[in-house]
N, C-alpha and C positions, 0 to 999 in steps of 0.2 A: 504494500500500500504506500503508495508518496506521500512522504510529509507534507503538510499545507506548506500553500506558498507562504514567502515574507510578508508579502502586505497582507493577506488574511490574518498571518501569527500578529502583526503590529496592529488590524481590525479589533482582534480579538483580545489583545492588549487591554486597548481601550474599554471596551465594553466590561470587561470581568470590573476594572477600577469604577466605571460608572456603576455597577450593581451593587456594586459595595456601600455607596452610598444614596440607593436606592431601592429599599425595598418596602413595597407599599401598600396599603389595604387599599380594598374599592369604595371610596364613598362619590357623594355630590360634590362637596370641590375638587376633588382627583378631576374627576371625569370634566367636569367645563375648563380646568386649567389643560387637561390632557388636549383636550379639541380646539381651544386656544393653537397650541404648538403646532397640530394638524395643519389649520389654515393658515401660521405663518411660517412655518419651515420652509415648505417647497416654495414660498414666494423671492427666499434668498436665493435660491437657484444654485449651489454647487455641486451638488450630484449632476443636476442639469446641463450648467457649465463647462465640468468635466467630462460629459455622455459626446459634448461635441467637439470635444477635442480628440477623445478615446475613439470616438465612433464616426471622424470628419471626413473620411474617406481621404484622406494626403496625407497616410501615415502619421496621424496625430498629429498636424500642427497647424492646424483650425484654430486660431485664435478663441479666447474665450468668452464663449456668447456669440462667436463670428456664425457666418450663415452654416448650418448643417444641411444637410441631404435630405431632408423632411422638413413641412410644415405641418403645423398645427393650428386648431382653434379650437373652442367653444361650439359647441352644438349643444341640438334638445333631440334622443332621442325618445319616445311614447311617455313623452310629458319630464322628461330624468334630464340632467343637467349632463352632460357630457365632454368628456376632452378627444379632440378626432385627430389622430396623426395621418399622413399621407405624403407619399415619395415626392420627393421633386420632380419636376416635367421629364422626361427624359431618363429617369433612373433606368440603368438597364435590367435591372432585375423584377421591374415592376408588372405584374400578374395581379387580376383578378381575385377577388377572398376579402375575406373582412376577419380580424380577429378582435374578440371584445373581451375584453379586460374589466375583471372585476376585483377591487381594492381589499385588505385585509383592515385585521383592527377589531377583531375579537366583536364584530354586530354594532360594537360601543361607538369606533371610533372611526377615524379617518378619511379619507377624501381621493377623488381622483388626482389630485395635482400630485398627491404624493408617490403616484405611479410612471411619473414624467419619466424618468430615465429610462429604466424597461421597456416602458411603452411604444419612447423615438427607437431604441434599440431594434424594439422588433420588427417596427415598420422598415426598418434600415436594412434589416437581414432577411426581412419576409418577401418584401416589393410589395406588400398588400397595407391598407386601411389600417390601423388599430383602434378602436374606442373605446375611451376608458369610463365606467360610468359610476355617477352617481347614485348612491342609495339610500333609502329610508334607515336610520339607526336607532337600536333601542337605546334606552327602553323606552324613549317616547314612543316608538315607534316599534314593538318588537316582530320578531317574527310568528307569520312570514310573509311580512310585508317587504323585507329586501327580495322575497324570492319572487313575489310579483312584480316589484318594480325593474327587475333583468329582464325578466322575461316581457315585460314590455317593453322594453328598449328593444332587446332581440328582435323581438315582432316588427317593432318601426323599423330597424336598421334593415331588416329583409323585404318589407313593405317597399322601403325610398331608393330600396338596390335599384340601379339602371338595366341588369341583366340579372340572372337568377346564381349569386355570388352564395360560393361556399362558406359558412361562418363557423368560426373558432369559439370556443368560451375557452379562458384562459382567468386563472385565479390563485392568488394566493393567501395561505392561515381562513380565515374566516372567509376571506376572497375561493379559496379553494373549496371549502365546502357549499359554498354557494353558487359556484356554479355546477356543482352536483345538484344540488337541491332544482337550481333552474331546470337543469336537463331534465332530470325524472318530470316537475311539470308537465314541460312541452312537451316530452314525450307521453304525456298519459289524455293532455288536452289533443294531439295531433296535429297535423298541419308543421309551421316551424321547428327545425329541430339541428342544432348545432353536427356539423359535419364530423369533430373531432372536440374533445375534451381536455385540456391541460391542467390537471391540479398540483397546486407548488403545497409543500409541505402542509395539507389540506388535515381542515378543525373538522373530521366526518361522525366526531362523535361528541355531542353536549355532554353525556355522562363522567366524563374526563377520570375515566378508571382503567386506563388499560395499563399495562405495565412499565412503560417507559414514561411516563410521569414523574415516579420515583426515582429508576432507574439512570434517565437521563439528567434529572434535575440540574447536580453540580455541575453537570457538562454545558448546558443549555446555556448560550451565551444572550438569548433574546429575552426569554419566558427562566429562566432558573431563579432567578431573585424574588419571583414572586412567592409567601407561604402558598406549597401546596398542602390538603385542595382547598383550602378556604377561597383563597382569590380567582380560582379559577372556577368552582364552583357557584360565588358570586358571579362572577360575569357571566356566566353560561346561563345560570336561574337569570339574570339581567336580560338576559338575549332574548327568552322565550315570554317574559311578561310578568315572572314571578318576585313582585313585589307588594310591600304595604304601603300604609297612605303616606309616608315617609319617604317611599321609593327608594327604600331599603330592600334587600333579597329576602325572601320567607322560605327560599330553600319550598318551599310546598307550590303545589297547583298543577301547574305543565308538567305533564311527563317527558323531561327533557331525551327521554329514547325511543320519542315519537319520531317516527320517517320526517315528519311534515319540519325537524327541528336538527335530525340526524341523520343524515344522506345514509348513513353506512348500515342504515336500518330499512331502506329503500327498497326500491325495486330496480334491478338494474338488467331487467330480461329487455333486450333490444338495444339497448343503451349503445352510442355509439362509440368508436377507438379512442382510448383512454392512457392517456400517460402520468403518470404518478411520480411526481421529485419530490425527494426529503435529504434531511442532511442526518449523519450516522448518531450525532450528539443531539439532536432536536428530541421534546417530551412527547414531542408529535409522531414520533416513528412511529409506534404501532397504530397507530390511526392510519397512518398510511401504507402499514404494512395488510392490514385488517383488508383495510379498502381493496386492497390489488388482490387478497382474496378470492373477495364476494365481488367482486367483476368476473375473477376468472371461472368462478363456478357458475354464475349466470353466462356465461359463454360469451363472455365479452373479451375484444382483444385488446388488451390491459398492459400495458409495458410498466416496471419500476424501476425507477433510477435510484442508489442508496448514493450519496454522496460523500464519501469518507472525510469525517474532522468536520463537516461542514455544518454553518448555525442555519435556524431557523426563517425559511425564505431567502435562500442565500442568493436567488439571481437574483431579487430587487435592488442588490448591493454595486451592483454594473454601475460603474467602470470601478469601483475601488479594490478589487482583487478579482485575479485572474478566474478563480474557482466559479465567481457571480457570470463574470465574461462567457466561460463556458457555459452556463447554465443560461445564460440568454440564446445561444447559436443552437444549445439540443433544443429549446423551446420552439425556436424559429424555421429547424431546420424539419421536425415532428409535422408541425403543421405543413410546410410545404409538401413535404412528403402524401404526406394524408389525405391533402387537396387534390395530388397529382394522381392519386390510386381510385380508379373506378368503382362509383360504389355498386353495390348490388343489383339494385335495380336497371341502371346505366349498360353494365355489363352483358346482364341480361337484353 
């Protein structure tokens, strides 16, 4: 097994010092200072700034902030706030497909801007569309209202397609189990239905008992500082509605190992090809080891990637270590792929 590269060991430097001095319960100001951070982090742009240097096409020396090989905007799509990447005129790699990116953040938290680097990444290595969207977060808001608001964006993005364009769902931590939960959906309403499935180190299970909880804890460079399972517990009861008039957790109500909460509890008969990335130290492995599973027993073609040393959603980390770098090109290079292979019916 290869040692992590140096910038990951210097990544993960970092992180272990920040957890030391952060370990935190879930209450009400947590959560509005946490969302605070959300919406001004990616406003400073240096993941951003660095994605166009790392990814500028002239061997990295793209000025920073200078023009990259993609543009992006704002959109709406089926009423959801949107971020839309798309190749520059002329890109030669540029193909047909849309890949739709769904944000992490444990239900609670987070934003599409925060998916800016990954996202120009993949438009850059895909040739196709990316859109990152916007969702409902609880527990104003809990599930499964994120899992309608995807799947209505889905709906519009396939709606406003120009020609009848293959779609990706692509998603990481609570992002990754949400586009599970989307797909089972579409797939039981009929009609739209994601071509391929990418889940990055995917939340498939609210019950948060499987054994790399524990096991992984001290390793976990993202989630380890958190007490397990109290915090993790809160946020998951958070996620599905299970609070008092305090909007505090009551731990009671929702069966958080309801399908409708726990993809991994699902139905995954038809479900289409499926790739599964986790990193070896993440508490998330067996959720994602589970998942690859019950895809492959429901006869789904299911690929797992383990990623050795590696933390929790490590390709959203593009460009700061190589590990992330590679974890953007298998993402990007899955869906090409997947887009390029005849599906059944076509074949037929």
């Amino acid at each position: 097994m290869a040692a992590p590269s140096r910038p990951f060991r210097a990544f993960a430097a970092v992180m272990r010092g920040v957890n030391r001095l952060n370990s935190w319960e879930v209450d009400e100001r947590l959560l509005r200072g946490a969302r605070a951070a959300c919406q001004a982090v990616p406003n400073f742009g240096p993941f951003f700034g660095l994605t166009n240097m790392q990814w500028g096409g002239d061997g990295g020396t793209t000025a920073l902030y200078g023009k990259p090989p993609w543009g992006y905007k704002q959109r709406e799509y089926g009423g959801h706030s949107c971020i839309e990447f798309t190749p520059r005129p002329g890109a030669a790699n540029a193909r047909p497909g849309v890949i739709v990116y769904v944000h992490g953040g444990a239900y609670i938290l987070g934003t599409a801007a925060m998916t800016k680097s990954l996202a120009a990444v993949l438009c850059h290595l895909s040739g196709m569309r990316v859109v990152s969207v916007e969702y409902s977060l609880a527990p104003e808001h809990p599930l499964p209202r994120a899992t309608h608001d995807v799947a209505a964006a889905v709906r519009s993005i396939a709606a406003q397609s120009h020609r009848e364009e293959p779609i990706a769902l692509v998603g990481d931590s609570a992002g990754g189990g949400l586009v599970l939960l989307t797909t089972q959906l579409l797939k039981a309403a009929g009609g739209v239905a994601p071509r391929c499935v990418v889940a990055i180190s995917p939340w498939a299970d609210l019950t948060c008992t499987a054994g790399t909880y524990l096991e992984n804890q001290e390793r976990d460079l993202m989630l380890g500082a958190q007490p397990y399972p109290d915090s993790f517990e809160a946020v998951s009861h958070m996620a599905v509605g299970n609070l008092d008039a305090a909007c505090q957790p009551t731990g009671a109500g929702q069966d958080r190992a309801d399908p409708t909460f726990s993809p991994l509890f699902g139905c995954f008969e038809g479900f289409p090809p499926t790739h599964i990335m986790v990193g070896s130290d993440e508490m998330l492995l067996d959720d994602a080891r589970r998942l690859h599973e019950r895809c492959r027993e429901a006869g789904v073609d299911a690929t797992l990637t383990v990623a050795p040393g590696m933390c929790h959603s490590y390709p959203m980390f593009t460009p700061l270590f190589p590990e992330a770098d590679a974890g953007a090109r298998e993402i990007a290079n899955y869906v090409v792929e997947q887009f390029a292979t005849p599906t059944p019916a076509a074949a037929a």
